[in-house]
C-alpha positions in Angstrom: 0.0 0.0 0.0 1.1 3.5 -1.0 2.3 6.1 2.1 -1.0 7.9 3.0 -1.0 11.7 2.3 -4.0 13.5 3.8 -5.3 16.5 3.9 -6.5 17.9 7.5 -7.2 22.0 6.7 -6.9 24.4 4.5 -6.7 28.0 6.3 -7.1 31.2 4.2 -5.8 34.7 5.4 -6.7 38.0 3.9 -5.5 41.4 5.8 -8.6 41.2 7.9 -10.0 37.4 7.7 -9.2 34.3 8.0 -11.7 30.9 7.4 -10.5 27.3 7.9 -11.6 24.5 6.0 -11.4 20.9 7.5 -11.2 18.0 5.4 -10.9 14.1 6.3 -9.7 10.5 5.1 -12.3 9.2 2.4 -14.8 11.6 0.5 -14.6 15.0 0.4 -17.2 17.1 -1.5 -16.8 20.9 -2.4 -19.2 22.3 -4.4 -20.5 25.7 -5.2 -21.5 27.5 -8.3 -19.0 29.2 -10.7 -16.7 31.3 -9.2 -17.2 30.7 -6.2 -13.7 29.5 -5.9 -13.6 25.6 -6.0 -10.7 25.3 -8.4 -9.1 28.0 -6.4 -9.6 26.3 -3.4 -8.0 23.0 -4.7 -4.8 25.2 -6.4 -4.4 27.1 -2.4 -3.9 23.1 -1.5 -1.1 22.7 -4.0 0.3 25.9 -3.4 0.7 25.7 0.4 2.3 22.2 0.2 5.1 24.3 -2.1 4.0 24.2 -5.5 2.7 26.3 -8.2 -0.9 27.5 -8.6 -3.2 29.2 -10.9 -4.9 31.9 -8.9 -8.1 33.9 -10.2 -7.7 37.7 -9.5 -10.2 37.7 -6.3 -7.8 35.2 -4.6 -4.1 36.5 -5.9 -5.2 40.2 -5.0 -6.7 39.2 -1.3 -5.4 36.6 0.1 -2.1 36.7 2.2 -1.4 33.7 3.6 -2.7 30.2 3.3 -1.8 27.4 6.3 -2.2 23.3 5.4 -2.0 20.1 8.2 -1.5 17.2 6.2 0.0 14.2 7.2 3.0 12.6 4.6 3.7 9.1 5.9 4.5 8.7 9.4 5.1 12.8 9.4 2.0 15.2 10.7 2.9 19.1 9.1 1.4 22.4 9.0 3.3 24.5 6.1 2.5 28.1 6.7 2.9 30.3 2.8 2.3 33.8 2.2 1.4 34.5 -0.9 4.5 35.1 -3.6 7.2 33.4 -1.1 9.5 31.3 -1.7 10.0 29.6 1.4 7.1 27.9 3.6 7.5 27.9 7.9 6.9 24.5 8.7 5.5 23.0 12.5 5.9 19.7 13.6 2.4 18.7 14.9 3.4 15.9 16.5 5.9 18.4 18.8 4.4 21.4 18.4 8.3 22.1 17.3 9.2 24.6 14.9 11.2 23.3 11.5 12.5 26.7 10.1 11.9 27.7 6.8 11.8 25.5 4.3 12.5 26.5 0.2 9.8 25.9 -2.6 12.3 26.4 -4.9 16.6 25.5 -5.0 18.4 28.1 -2.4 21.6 27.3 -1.4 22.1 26.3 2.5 18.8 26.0 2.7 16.3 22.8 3.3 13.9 22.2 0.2 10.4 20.8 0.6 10.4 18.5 -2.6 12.8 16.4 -1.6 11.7 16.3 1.9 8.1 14.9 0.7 9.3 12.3 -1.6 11.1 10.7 1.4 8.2 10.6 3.9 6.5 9.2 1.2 8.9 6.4 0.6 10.0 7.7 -2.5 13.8 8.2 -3.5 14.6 12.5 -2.9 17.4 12.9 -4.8 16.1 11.1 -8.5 17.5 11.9 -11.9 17.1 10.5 -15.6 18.3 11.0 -18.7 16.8 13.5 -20.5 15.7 11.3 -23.4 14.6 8.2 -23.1 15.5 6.8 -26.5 18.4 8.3 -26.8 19.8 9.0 -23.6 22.9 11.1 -22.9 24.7 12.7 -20.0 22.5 15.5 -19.8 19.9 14.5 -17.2 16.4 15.9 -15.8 15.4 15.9 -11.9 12.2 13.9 -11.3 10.5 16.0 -8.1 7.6 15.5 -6.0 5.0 17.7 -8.5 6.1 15.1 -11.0 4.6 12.7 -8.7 2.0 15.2 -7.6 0.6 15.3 -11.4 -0.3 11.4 -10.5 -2.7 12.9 -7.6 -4.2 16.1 -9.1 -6.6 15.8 -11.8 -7.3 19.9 -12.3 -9.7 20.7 -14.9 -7.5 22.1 -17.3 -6.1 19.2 -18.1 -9.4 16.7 -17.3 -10.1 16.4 -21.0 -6.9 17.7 -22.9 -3.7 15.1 -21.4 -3.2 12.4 -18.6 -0.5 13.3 -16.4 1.0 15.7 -18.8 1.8 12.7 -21.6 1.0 15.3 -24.7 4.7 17.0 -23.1 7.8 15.0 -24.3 9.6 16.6 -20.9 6.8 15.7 -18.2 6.0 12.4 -20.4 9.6 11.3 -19.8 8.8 12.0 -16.0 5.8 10.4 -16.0 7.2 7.1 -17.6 9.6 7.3 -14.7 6.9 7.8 -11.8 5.2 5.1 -12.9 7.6 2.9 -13.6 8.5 3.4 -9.9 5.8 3.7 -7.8 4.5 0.1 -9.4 7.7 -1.7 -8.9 8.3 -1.7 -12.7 12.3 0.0 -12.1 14.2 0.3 -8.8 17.0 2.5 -8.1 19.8 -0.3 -10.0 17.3 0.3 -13.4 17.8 4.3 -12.8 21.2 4.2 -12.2 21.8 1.7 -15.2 20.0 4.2 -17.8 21.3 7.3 -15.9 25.3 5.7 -16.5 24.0 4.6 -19.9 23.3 7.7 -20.9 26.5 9.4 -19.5 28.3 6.6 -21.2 27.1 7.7 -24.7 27.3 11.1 -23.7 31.2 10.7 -23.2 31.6 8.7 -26.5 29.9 11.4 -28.0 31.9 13.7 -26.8 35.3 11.9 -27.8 33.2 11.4 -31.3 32.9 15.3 -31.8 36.9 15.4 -30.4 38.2 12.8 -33.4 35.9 14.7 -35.6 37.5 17.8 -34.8 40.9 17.0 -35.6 39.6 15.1 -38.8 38.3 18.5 -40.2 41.8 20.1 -38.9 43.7 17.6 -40.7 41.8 17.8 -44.0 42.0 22.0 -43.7 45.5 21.5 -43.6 45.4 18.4 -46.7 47.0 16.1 -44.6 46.6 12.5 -46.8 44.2 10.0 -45.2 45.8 6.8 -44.5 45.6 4.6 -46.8 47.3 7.8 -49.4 49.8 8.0 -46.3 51.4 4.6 -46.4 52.0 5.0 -49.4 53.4 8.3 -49.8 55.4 7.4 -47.0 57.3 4.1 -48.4 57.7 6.2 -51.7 59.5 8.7 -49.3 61.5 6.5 -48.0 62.3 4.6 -51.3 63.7 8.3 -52.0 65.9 9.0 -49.2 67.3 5.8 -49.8 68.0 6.7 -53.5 69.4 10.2 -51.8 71.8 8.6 -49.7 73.2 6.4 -52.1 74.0 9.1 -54.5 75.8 11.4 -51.9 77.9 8.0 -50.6 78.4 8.2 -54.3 79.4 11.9 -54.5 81.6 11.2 -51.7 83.4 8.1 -52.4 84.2 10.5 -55.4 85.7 13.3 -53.6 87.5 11.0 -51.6 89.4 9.5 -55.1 92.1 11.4 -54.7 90.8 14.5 -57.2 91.2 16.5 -54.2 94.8 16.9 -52.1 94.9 14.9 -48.7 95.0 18.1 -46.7 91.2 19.0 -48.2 89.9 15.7 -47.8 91.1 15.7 -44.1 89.3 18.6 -43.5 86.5 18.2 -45.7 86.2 14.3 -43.8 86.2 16.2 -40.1 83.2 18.4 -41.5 81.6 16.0 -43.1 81.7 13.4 -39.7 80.6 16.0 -37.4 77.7 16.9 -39.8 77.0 13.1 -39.7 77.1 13.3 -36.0 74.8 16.1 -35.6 72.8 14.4 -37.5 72.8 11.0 -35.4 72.3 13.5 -32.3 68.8 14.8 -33.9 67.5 11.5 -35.1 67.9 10.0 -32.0 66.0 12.8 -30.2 62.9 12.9 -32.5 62.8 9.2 -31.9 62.4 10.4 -28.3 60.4 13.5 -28.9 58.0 10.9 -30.5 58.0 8.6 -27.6 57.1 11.2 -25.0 54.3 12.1 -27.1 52.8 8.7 -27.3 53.3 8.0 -23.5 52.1 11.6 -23.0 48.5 10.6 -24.8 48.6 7.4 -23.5 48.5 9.3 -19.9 46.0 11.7 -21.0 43.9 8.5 -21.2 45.2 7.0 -18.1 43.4 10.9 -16.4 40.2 10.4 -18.5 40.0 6.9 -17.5 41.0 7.3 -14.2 38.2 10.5 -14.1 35.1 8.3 -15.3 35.8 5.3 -13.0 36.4 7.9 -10.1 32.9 9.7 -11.1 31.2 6.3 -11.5 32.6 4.9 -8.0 31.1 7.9 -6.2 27.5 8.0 -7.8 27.5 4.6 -6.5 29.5 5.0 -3.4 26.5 7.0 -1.3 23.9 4.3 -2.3 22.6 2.7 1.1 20.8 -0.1 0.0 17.5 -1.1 2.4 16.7 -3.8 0.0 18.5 -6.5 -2.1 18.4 -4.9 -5.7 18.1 -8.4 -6.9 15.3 -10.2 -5.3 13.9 -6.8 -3.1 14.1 -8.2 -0.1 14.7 -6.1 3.5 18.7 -6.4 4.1 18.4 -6.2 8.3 21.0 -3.9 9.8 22.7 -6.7 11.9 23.2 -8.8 9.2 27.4 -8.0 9.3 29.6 -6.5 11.3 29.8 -2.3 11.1 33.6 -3.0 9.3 32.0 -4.7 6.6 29.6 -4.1 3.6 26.2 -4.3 4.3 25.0 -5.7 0.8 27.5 -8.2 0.0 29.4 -9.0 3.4 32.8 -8.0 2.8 34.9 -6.4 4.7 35.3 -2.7 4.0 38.3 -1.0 3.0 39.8 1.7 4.0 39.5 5.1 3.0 42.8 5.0 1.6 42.6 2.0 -0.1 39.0 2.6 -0.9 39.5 6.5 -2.7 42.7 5.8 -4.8 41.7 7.8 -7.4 43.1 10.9 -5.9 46.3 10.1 -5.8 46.6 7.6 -9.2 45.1 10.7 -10.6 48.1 12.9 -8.7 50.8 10.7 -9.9 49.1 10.4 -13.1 49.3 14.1 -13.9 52.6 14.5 -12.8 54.2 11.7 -15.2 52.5 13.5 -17.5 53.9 16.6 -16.4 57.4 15.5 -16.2 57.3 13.7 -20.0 55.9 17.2 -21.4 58.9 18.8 -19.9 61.4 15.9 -21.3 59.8 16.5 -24.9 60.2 20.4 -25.0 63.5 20.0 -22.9 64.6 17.4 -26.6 62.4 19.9 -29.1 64.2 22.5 -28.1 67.9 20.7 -28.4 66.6 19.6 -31.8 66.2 23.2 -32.9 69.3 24.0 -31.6 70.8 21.2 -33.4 69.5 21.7 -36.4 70.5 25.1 -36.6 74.1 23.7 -36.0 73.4 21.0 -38.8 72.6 24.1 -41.2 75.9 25.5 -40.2 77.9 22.2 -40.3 75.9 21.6 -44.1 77.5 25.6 -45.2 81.0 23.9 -43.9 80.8 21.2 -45.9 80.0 23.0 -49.0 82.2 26.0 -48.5 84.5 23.2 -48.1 84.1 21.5 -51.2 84.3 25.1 -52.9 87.6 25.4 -51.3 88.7 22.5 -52.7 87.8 22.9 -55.9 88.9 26.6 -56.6 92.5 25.8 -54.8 95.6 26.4 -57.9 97.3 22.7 -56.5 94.3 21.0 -56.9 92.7 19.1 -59.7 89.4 20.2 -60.8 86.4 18.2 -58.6 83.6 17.7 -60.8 81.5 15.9 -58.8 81.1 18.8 -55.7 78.1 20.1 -57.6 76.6 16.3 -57.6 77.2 16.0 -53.9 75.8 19.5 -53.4 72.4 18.0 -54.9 72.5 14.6 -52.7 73.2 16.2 -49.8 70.1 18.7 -50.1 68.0 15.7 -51.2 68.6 13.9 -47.6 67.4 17.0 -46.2 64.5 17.2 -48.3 63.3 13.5 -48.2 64.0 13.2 -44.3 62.1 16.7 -43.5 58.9 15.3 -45.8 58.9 12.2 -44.1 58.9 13.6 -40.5 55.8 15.7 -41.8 53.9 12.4 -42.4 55.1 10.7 -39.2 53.3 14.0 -37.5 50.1 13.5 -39.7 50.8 9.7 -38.8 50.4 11.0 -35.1 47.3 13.1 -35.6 45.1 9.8 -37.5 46.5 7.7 -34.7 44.8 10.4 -32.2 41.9 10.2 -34.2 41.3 6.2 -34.2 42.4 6.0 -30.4 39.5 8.4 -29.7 37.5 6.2 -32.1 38.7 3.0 -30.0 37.3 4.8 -26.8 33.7 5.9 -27.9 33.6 1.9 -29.4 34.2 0.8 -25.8 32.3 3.4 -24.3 29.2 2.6 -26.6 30.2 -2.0 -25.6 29.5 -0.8 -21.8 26.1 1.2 -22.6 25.2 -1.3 -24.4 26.0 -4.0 -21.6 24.1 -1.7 -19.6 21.2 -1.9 -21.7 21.3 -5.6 -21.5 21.6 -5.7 -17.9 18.9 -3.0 -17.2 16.5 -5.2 -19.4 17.1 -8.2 -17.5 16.0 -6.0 -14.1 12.9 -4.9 -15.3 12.1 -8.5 -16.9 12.1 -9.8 -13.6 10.4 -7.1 -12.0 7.8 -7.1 -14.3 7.6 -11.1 -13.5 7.4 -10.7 -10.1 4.4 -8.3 -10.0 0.9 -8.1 -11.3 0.3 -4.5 -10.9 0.0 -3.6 -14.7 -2.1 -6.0 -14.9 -4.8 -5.5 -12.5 -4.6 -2.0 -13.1 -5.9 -2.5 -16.8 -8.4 -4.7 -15.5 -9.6 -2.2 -12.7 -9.9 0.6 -15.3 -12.1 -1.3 -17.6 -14.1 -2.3 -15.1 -14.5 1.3 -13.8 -14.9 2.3 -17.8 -18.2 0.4 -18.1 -19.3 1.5 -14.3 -19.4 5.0 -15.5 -21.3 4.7 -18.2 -18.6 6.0 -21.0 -20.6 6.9 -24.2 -20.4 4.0 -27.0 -18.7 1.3 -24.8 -20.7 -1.7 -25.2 -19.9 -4.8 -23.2 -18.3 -6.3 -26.4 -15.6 -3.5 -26.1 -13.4 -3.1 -23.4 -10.3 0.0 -22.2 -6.7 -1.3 -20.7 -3.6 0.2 -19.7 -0.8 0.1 -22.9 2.1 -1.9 -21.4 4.8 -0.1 -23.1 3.5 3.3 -22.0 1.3 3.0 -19.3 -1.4 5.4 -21.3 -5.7 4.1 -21.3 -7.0 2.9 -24.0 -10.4 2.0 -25.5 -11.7 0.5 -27.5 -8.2 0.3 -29.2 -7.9 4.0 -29.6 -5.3 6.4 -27.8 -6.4 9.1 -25.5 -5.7 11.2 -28.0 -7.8 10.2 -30.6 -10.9 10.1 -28.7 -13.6 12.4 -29.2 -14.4 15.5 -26.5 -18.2 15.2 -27.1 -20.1 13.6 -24.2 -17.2 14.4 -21.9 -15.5 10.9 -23.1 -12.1 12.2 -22.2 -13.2 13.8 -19.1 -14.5 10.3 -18.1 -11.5 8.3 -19.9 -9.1 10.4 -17.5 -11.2 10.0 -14.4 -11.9 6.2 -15.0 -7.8 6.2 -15.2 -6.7 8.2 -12.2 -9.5 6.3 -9.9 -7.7 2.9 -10.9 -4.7 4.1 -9.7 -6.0 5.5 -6.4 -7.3 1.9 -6.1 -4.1 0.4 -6.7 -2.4 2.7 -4.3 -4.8 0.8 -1.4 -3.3 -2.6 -2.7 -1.3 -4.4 0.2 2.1 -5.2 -0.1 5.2 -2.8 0.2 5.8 -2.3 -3.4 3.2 -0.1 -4.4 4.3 3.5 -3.9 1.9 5.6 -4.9 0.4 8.1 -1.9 -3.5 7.9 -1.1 -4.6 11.0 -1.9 -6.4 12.3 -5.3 -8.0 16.1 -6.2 -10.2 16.1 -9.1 -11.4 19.2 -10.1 -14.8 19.3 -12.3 -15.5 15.8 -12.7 -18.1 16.1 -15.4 -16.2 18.6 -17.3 -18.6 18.2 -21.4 -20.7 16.0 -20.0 -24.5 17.4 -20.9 -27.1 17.0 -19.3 -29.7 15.0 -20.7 -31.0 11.9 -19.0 -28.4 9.7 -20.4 -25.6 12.5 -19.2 -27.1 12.6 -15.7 -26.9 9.1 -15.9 -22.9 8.9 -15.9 -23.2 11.6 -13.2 -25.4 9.3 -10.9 -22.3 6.5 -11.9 -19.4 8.9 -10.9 -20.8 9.0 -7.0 -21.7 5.8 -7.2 -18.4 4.6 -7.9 -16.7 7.2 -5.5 -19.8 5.9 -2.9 -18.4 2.3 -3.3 -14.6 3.6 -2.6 -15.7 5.2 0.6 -17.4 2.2 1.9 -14.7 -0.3 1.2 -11.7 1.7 2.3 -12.9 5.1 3.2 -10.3 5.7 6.4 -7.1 4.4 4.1 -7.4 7.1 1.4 -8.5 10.6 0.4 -10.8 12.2 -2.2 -11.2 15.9 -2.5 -13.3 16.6 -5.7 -14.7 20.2 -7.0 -18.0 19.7 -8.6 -20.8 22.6 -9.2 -23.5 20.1 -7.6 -24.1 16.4 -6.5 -26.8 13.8 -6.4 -29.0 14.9 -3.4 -28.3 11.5 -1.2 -24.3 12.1 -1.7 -24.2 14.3 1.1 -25.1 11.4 3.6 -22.5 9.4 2.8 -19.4 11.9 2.0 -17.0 12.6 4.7 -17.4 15.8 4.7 -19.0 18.2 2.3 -17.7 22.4 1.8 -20.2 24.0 0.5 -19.1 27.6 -1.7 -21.4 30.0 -3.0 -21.3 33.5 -3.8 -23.0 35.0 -0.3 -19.5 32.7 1.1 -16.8 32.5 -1.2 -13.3 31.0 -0.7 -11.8 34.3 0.4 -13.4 35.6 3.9 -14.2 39.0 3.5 -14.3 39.4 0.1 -17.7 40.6 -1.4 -18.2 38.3 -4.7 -19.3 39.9 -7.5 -21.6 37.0 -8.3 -21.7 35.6 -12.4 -20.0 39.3 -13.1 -17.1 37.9 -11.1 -14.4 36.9 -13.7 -13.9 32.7 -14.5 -11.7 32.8 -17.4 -8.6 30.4 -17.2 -7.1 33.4 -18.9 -7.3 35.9 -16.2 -5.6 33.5 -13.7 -1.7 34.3 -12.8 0.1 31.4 -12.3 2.6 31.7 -9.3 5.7 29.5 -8.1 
């Protein structure tokens, strides 16, 4: 059975008046003519408890503040609102304590009501889901207690126009969610499953839109894809090879004696420590090159290190009351305080237990100390090769020398060895541009590789959430009864053109009525089908809320303002009236101190005040604001003039 919520009194305050209205568990009737402030009267209900209401100009110009006793669960409350606050004062009635002020709405430091009424209720406070369903991400919604709170109020703007704000992609999500929920379809595991799923793909997407991004960088600047890349690169090479066979060519020449010894000795000392500068640079792009691969292979190491960290403490502040498996109690005793009390084993330390920190501290600074290494070796390399340059112009000037000296004999291959020595340059400078593209793509498909094993654990996610809701789906019979309830409660009131042969249920897959195998949505307004569709539908859920058992969730309270909203009234019209408080006549008799009814209707069938629990009568000699002189039918009732406040 659902946590019972129950409205005791209403209280309204102007500057000089102040009328309570007492209400009580079962059937509560309040009826006046229109204007007379019924639907005003149910909005000042949702208002003091913290929410939002539309209020007619007669109430939002007079009335100050508003008091409600209610009892949430095991809690008995008195929330004290002036009009256009933020905050409500909240009593302890079972103290007589005061409980501070209370926010309506997020302020820092400060305690918010929402939350607070979801867990008297039994219902999780702090609950968030993805933002889509079908799709979702790591952008994520709050489920609050006026999300559940849509499940109890039936207001007659909505009576014959949506059920439980479906027609809204944003509230339909939520309502999915409360329902799934409060009828043991999803637990807290199934949440967190499609919440993680969602951050999951979120992060793949993310690292998706990174590889993307240097993609479209590398195709701005016409880097080659890959495949054109090998192959540009072994032609390369095939080049450099030819290169520095022609300049051991050109210098097995010079060294044939068409020079004198005393040239050649100098020309070999140049020529060596060119070679040796350039063994010096190769060597450190080989490590330059290195660092940067152990340098992205940390940054992974920090992002990977980040996400299990992030995961580990949205699960860490779980305190499980109940196995997540078979949803049985887990008794406090069951281990010892130094050990888990889901799965029995001991718990570690907090220093063994929050590594992250510090992997992620010696993480950062390996990956600190390798950046530093590689611009420590790119900046030797530039210094090198500005010695190389020189060490090249000493070669040549060399080789000049040489060849312009009167003893020696002309050198006609310096101008060849010119050429293969600025070939090497050439063909080794092109091929470290590729190896640098070859870094970017490998960037690129690492990212790739990522958002494919990001997308393997969503997806074993999936699997695993499925399997959850199979079984809870196997272990209850909620859906079902409650499509049997509403179809019985269909044909007790009478809904125009349903003849025995036709029948309404709940849809399965998204909890919505429907009859005679057509949506809500496609049902016709005439005869005040919807009005009665919607009605039919909330009643079978306040039913269910009575059933016995711990798994049903949802409170005991519903507020239905203008039950016959387009119904007519000819006989046949007056008929489904008659069937309405009958059916609400044979609630009250069965169960009438386990739940509550509060209903706004402009009359009732003359016997229905014997058997309500209590009945507030409004009229326009006694309106819902003391004090006020009502203008009577002049008084304005247009939705349009209301002013909705938060």
């Amino acid at each position: 059975m659902g946590k019972r919520l129950i409205i005791e009194s209403l209280e309204v305050r102007t500057a000089t008046h102040g009328k309570t209205y007492e209400f009580r568990t079962g059937v509560n009737a309040v009826t006046g003519p229109v204007g007379a402030g019924k639907s005003s009267m149910l909005e000042l209900l949702k208002y003091g408890l913290g929410g939002s209401a539309k209020l007619m100009p007669a109430v939002r110009d007079n009335v100050r503040v508003i008091k409600v006793k209610f009892r949430a669960g095991a809690e008995h409350w008195e929330f004290t609102r002036e009009l256009r606050s933020n905050v409500v004062h909240v009593t302890d009635l079972t103290t007589q304590e005061s409980l501070g002020l209370w926010a309506t709405t997020n302020r820092q430091n400060v305690r918010k009501v929402g939350p607070v009424l979801l867990e008297s209720l039994g219902l999780p406070s702090d609950w968030r889901i993805p933002k889509s369903r079908k799709k979702p991400t790591d952008e994520t919604v709050p489920v609050s207690f006026w999300d559940v709170h849509k499940y109890l109020y039936l207001d007659q703007n909505r009576i014959d126009t949506n059920v439980i704000g479906h027609s809204d992609a944003n509230l339909n999500n939520k309502r999915i969610a409360v329902f799934e929920l409060i009828y043991g379809l999803a637990n807290e595991r199934t949440v967190e499953l499609l919440t993680e799923r969602g951050r999951r793909r979120g992060e793949a997407s993310a690292l998706r839109k990174s590889a993307g991004a240097i993609a479209g960088f590398m195709n701005d600047l016409g880097d080659p894809d890959q495949a054109e890349l090998a192959a540009r690169k072994a032609g390369l090479r095939n080049e450099l090879e030819r290169s520095q066979q022609a300049l051991a060519e050109a210098r097995t020449a010079a060294q044939g004696g068409l020079v004198s010894a005393e040239s050649l000795n100098v020309l070999g000392a140049a020529r060596a420590r060119l070679d040796d500068l350039l063994a010096q640079r190769d060597a450190l792009r080989a490590s330059v090159e290195e660092a940067r691969s152990v340098r992205a292979q940390l940054t992974l190491d920090e992002q990977r290190i980040k996400r299990t960290d992030a995961a580990s403490m949205s699960l860490s502040g779980l305190d499980f009351v109940q196995c997540p498996r078979c949803l049985q109690s887990l008794p406090d005793d069951r281990f010892d305080e130094s050990h888990c009390h889901l799965c029995g084993q001991p718990q570690p330390s907090e220093d063994v237990a929050k590594p992250a920190a510090s992997l992620l501290k010696v993480v950062r600074e390996q990956r600190r100390e390798t950046e530093m290494l590689a611009q420590e070796d790119e900046g030797t390399i530039e210094a090198l090769s500005a010695q190389i340059e020189l060490a090249e112009l000493a070669v040549l000037a060399q080789l000049r020398e040489a060849s312009s000296t009167d003893d020696a004999r002309p050198v006609p291959f310096i101008g060849n060895l010119e050429q293969a020595v600025g070939q090497v340059a050439q063909a080794e400078a092109a091929i470290q541009r590729l190896e640098d593209v070859e870094a970017r793509w490998a960037m690129q498909t690492g990212l790739h590789k990522e958002a494919d094993d990001l997308d393997v654990l969503a997806r074993g996610m999936a699997v695993e959430e499925a399997r959850i809701r199979l079984e809870l789906s196997e272990n209850t019979t909620f859906l079902d009864e409650l499509s049997a309830l509403f179809n019985e409660i269909l044909h007790d009131l009478r809904l125009p053109w349903l003849g025995e042969d036709r029948h309404g249920h709940v849809d399965p897959t998204n909890y919505l009525p429907i009859v005679d195998g057509e949506s809500f949505d496609n049902l016709a307004v005439g005869g005040g089908r919807k009005t009665i569709v919607n009605l039919a539908y909330h009643l079978a859920n306040l039913y269910m809320s009575l059933s016995e058992g711990d798994d049903m969730l949802l409170p005991t309270l519903l507020m239905v303002d203008s039950p016959r909203k387009n119904v007519g009234d000819g006989s046949l019209d007056k008929a489904v009236v008659e069937s309405i408080y009958a059916r609400l006549r044979t609630l009250q008799t069965a169960s009438g101190n386990r739940f509550q009814i509060i209903f706004a209707d402009n009359d009732m069938p003359a016997d229905a005040s014997n058997w309500v629990s209590e009945h507030i009568v409004l009229d326009y000699e006694n309106p819902l604001v003391p004090g006020v002189t009502h203008r009577g039918e002049e008084e304005s009732n247009n939705p349009q003039d209301a002013e909705e406040l938060d």
